[in-house]
C-alpha positions in Angstrom: -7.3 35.2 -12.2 -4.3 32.6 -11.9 -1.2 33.8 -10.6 0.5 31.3 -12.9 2.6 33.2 -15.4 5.8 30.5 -16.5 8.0 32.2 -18.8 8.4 28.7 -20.9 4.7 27.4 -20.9 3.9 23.6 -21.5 2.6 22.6 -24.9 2.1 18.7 -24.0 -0.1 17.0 -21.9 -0.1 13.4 -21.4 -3.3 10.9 -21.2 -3.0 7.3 -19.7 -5.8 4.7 -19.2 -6.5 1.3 -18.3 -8.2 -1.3 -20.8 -11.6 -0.9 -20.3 -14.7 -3.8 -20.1 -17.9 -2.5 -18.8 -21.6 -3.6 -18.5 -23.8 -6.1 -16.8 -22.3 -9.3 -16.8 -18.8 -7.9 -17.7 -17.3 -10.0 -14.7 -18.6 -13.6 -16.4 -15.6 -12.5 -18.7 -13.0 -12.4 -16.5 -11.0 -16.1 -17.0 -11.3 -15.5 -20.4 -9.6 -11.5 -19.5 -6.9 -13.2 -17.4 -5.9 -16.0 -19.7 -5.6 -12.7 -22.1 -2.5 -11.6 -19.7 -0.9 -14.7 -19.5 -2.2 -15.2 -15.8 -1.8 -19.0 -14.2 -1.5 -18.1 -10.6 -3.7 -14.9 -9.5 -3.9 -13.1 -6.0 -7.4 -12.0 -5.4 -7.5 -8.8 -3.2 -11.2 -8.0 -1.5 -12.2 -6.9 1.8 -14.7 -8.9 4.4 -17.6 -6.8 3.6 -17.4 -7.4 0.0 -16.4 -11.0 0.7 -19.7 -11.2 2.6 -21.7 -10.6 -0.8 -20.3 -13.6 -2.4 -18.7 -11.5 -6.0 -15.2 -12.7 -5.0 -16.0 -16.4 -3.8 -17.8 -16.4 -7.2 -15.1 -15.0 -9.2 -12.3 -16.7 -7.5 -14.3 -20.2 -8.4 -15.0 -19.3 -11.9 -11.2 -18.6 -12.2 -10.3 -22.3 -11.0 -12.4 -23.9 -12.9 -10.8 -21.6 -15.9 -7.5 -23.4 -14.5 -5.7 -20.4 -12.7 -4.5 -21.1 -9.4 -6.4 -18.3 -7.3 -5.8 -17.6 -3.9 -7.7 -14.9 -2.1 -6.9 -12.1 0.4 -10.3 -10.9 2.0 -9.3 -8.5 5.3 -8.9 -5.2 3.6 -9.3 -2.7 5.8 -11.9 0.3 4.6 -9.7 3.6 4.7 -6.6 1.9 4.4 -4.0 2.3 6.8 -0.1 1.7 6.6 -0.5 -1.0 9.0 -3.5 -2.7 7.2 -1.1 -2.5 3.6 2.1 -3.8 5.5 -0.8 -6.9 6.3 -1.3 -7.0 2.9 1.7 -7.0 1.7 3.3 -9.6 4.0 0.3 -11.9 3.0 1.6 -11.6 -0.6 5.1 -12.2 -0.5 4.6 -15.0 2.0 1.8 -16.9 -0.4 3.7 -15.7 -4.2 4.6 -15.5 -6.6 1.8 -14.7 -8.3 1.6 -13.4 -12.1 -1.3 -11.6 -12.1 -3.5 -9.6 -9.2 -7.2 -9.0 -8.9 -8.9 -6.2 -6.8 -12.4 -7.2 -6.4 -14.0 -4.1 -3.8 -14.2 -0.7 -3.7 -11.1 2.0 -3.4 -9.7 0.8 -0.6 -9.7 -2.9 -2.0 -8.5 -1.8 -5.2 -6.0 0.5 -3.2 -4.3 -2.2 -1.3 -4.3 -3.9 -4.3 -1.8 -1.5 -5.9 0.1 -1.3 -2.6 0.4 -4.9 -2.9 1.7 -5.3 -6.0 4.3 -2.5 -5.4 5.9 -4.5 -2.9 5.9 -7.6 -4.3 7.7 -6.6 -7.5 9.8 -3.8 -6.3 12.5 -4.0 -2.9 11.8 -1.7 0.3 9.4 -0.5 2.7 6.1 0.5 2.1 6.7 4.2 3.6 9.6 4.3 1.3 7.2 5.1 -1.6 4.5 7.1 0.2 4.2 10.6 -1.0 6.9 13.0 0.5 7.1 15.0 2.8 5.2 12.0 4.7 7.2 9.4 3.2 10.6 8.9 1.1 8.2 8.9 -2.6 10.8 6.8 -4.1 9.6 5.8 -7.5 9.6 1.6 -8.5 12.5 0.1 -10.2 11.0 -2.9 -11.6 7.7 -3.7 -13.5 4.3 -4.3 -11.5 2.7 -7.1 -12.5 -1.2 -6.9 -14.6 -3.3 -5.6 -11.9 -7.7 -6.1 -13.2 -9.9 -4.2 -10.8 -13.4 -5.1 -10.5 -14.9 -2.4 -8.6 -18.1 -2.7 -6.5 -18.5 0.4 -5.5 -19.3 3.4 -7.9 -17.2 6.6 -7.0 -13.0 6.4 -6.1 -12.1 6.2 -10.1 -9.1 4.2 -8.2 -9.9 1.4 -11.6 -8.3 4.1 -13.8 -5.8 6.1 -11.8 -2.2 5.9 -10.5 -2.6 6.6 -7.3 -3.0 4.6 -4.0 -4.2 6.1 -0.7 -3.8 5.2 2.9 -3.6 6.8 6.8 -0.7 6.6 8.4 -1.8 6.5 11.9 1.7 7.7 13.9 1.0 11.0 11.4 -2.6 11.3 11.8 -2.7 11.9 8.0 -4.1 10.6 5.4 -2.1 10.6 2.1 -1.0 8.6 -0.9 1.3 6.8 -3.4 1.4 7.8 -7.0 3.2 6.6 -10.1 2.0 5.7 -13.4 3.0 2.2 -13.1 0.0 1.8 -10.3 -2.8 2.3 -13.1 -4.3 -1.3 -13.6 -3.8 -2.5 -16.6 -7.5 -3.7 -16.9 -10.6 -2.7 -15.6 -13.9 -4.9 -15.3 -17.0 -2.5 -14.9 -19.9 -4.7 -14.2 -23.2 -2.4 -12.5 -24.6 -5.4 -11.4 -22.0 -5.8 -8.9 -22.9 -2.5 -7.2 -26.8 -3.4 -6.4 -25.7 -4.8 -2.9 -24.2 -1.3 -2.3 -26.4 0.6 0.1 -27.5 4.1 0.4 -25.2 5.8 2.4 -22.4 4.2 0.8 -23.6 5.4 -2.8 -24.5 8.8 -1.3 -20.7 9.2 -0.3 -18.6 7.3 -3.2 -21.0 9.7 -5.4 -19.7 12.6 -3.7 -16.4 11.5 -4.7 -17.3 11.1 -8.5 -18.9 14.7 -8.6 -15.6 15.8 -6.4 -13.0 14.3 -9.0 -15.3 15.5 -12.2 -15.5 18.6 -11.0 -12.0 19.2 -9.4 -10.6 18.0 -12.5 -12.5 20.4 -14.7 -11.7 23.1 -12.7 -7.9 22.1 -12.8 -4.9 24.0 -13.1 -4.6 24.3 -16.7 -1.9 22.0 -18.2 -0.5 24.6 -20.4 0.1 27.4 -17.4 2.4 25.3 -16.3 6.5 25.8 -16.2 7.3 23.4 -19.8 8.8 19.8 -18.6 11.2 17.7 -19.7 10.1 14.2 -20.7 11.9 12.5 -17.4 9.8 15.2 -15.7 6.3 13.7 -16.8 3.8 13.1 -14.0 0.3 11.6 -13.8 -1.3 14.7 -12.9 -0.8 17.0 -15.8 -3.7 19.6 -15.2 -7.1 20.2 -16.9 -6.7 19.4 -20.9 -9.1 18.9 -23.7 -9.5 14.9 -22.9 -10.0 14.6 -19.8 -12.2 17.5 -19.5 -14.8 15.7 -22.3 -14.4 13.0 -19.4 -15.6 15.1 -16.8 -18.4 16.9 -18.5 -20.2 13.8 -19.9 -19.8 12.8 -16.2 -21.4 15.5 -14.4 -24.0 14.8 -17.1 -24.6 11.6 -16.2 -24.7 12.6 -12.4 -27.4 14.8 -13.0 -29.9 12.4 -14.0 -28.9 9.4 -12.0 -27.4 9.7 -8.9 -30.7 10.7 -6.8 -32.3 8.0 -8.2 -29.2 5.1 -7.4 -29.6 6.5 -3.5 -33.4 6.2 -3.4 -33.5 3.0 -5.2 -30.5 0.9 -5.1 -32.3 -1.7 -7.3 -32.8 0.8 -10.1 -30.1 -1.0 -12.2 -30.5 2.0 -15.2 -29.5 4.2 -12.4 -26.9 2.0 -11.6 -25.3 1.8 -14.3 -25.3 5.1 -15.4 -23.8 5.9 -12.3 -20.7 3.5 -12.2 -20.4 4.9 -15.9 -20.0 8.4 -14.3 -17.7 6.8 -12.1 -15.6 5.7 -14.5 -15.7 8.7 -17.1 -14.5 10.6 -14.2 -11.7 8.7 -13.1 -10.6 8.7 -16.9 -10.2 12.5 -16.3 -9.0 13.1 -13.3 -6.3 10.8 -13.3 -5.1 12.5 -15.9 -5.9 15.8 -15.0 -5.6 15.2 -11.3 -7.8 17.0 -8.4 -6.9 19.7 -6.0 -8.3 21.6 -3.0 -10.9 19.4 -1.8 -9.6 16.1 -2.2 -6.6 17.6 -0.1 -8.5 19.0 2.9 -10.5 15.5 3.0 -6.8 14.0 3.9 -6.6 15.2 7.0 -10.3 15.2 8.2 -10.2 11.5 7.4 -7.3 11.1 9.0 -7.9 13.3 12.4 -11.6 11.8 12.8 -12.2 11.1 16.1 -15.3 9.0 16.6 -18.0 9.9 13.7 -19.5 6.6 12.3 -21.3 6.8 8.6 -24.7 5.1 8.1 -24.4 2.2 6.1 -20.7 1.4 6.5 -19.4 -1.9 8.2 -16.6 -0.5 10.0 -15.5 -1.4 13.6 -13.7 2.3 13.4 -14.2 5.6 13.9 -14.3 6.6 10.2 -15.4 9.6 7.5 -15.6 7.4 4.4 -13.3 9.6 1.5 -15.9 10.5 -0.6 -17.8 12.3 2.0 -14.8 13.9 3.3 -13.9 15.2 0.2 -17.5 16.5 -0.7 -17.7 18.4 3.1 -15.2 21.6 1.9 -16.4 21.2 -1.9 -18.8 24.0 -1.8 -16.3 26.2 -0.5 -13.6 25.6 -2.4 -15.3 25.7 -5.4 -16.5 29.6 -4.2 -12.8 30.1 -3.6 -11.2 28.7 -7.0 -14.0 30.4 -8.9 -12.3 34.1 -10.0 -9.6 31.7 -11.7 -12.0 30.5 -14.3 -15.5 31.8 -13.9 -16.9 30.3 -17.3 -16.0 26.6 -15.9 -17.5 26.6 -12.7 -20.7 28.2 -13.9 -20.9 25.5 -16.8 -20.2 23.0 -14.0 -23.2 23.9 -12.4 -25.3 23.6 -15.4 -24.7 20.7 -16.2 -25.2 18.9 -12.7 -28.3 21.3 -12.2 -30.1 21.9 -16.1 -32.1 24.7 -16.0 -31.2 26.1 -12.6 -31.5 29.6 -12.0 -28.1 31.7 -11.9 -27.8 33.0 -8.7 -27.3 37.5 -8.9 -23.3 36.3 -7.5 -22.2 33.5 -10.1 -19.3 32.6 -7.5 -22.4 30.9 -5.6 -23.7 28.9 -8.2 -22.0 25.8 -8.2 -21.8 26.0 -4.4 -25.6 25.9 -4.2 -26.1 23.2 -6.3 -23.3 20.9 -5.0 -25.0 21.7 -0.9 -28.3 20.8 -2.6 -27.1 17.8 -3.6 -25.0 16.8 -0.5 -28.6 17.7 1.2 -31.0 15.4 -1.2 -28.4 12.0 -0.5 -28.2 12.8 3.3 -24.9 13.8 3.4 -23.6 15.7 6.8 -24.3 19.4 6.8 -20.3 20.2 7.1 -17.3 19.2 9.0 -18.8 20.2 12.1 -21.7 17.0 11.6 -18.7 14.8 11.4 -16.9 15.8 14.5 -15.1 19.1 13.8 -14.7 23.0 15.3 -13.0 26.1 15.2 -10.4 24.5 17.3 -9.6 21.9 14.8 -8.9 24.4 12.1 -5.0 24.9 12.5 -4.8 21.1 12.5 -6.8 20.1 9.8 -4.9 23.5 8.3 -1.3 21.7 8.7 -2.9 18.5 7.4 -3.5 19.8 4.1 -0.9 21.9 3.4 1.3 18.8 3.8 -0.7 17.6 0.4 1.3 19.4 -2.1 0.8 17.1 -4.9 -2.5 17.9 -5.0 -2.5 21.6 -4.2 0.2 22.0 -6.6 -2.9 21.4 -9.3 -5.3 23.7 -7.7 -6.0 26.7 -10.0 -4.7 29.2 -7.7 -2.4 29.4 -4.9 -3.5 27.6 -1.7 -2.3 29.6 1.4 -2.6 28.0 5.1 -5.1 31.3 5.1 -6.9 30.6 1.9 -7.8 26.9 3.5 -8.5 27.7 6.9 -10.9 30.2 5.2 -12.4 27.6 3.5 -12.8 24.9 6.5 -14.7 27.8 8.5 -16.8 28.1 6.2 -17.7 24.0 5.8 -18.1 24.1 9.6 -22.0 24.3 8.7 -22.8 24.2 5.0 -27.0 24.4 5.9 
């Protein structure tokens, strides 16, 4: 079981959440949601392959016609880096001041979005407030301004959550910003918005929604934590009784939709019980946070070398997050299993109903996650995507440098415990 014994436990967890809007047509609303905030001059932050389907064009019109000033950022990178925020960034100072911002994209749109707004309300340099030991994780003095993110892509949660992630390429890692004054302060859910997305994208962002249910879930409970002192309060808090609802009703969901959203994209049902998924699960682990596999996925995103996804518009050698996240899942799930056997078997239930128990429970969830990775043509382990036993002490180092999130994983994380656990993603099938 855990090793996590404090001698004052904590008896508080915290729960934080952006204003919520979500269902077809939600983004017809959106001038009216602005005008709500006060907004008169409004930064709209999408990338060029979302600019491509027309949503921002469209909502950047409706906004002017609405009488707010909108002007529009459209070169996102996909997988931020720190160079492509820095872009960002100066783009925003130069064009502001602006009162309100807009993320209209996926996680990395929303991302930048959050990097953006950062920088235009608080002094310094972006690595200034990148996680430490990679950067100097200073926390903002000032206010952000309302940040609305209208995500059209179902799977980062990055709509509900505080945290902003990025490569920096001189590091070869991948890591993050986090502070509760990132959450936006509104999100705009609108399905429809995610029937241009195509298969291989909604395979992988779907990875990431199973990833952060069921790394939330499977948490380090809040309460076996050292008690904190108010000043002391992060975002992550550890599995609790909120956000764990959160993650259930989303591996629920999953379970009856997200084969169907990759076979059919145009199965709006489907759709929309997936980007409800999505967001269910960013309510919880945003709160709760995740843990093992999101930080291994770090540095195999970061140390790809020249795998390219199907379905992604990237010019890049790239392993989009929520597939890098998924490719260790299985076995860090069979690794964090003695800590709390009950959850990890109920976690399997519910994303497989009446599936069989395997004779060794510790392979249950495992089993059904690689079935599922299998079904939405997701590569067969790290090895698919570029990666051997020689990368191991790299991609090793690379995690361990990702102790905010291993300091939520339910039991310790040794450099042995993960190198154990990217041999054994080498080939999942």
């Amino acid at each position: 079981m855990s090793n996590f014994h404090p001698s004052q436990p904590e008896t508080v967890f915290t729960y934080g959440a952006p204003g919520l809007k979500f269902g077809v047509g939600a983004r017809h609303e959106l001038s009216h949601d602005l005008g709500q905030l006060g907004a008169r001059r409004v930064l709209v932050v999408t990338d060029p392959g979302v600019a491509a389907t027309g949503a921002p064009d469209e909502i950047a019109e409706s906004l002017r016609e609405a009488s707010i000033e909108t002007i529009v950022f459209d070169r996102t990178r996909v997988e931020p880096t720190d160079s492509s925020l820095q872009e960002a960034i100066g783009f925003a100072r130069a064009g502001g001041p602006f009162d309100a911002i807009v993320a209209v994209g996926g996680g990395s749109a929303i991302d930048t979005a959050k990097a953006v707004n950062l920088l235009v309300t608080n002094d310094g340099e972006l690595m200034d407030y990148v996680n430490a030991p990679v950067g100097g994780a200073r926390a903002p003095k000032n206010p952000l301004l309302p940040l609305v993110a209208v995500p059209t892509t179902t799977g980062t949660g990055s709509e509900s959550t505080t945290i902003c992630v990025l490569d920096v390429v001189s590091q070869h890692v991948k890591t993050g910003i986090s502070h509760a004054r990132l959450r936006p302060t509104f999100a705009v859910v609108d399905p429809e918005l995610m029937i241009s997305q195509p298969a291989g994208v909604t395979a992988a962002s779907g990875l990431d929604i199973l990833c952060h249910a069921l790394e939330s879930y499977t948490a380090r409970p809040y309460g076996s934590y050292e008690r904190k002192q108010a000043h002391e309060r992060v975002p992550y808090c550890g599995s609790n009784p909120i956000a764990d609802m959160w993650s259930e009703k989303a591996l629920s969901l999953m379970a009856g939709s997200f084969r169907k959203a990759v076979r059919d994209g145009d199965d709006l049902a489907a759709r929309t019980e997936v980007a409800m998924a999505a967001t269910f699960a960013g309510l919880g682990f945003g709160n709760a946070g995740v843990h093992i596999p999101h930080a291994n996925a770090y540095p195999i995103a970061g140390q790809v070398r020249d795998f390219r996804p199907v379905d992604y518009d990237a010019d890049h050698a790239m392993v989009p997050h929520g597939m890098a996240v998924s490719l260790t899942a299985p076995a860090a799930f069979r690794y964090t299993f003695e800590a709390s056997p009950e959850r990890h078997v109920r976690a399997a239930e519910l994303l497989a109903p009446g599936a069989t128990r395997p004779d060794d429970a510790a392979e249950f969830l495992p089993q059904v996650l690689t079935a599922i990775m299998r079904d939405v043509g997701i590569p067969s382990g790290i090895g698919a995507v570029g990666f051997g036993e020689g990368d191991i002490n790299s991609l090793v180092e690379g995690t361990m440098k990702q102790q905010r999130l291993l300091a939520t994983a339910p039991l310790e994380v040794t450099e042995d415990a993960v190198a154990t656990i990217l041999d054994q993603s080498i080939e999942l099938w």
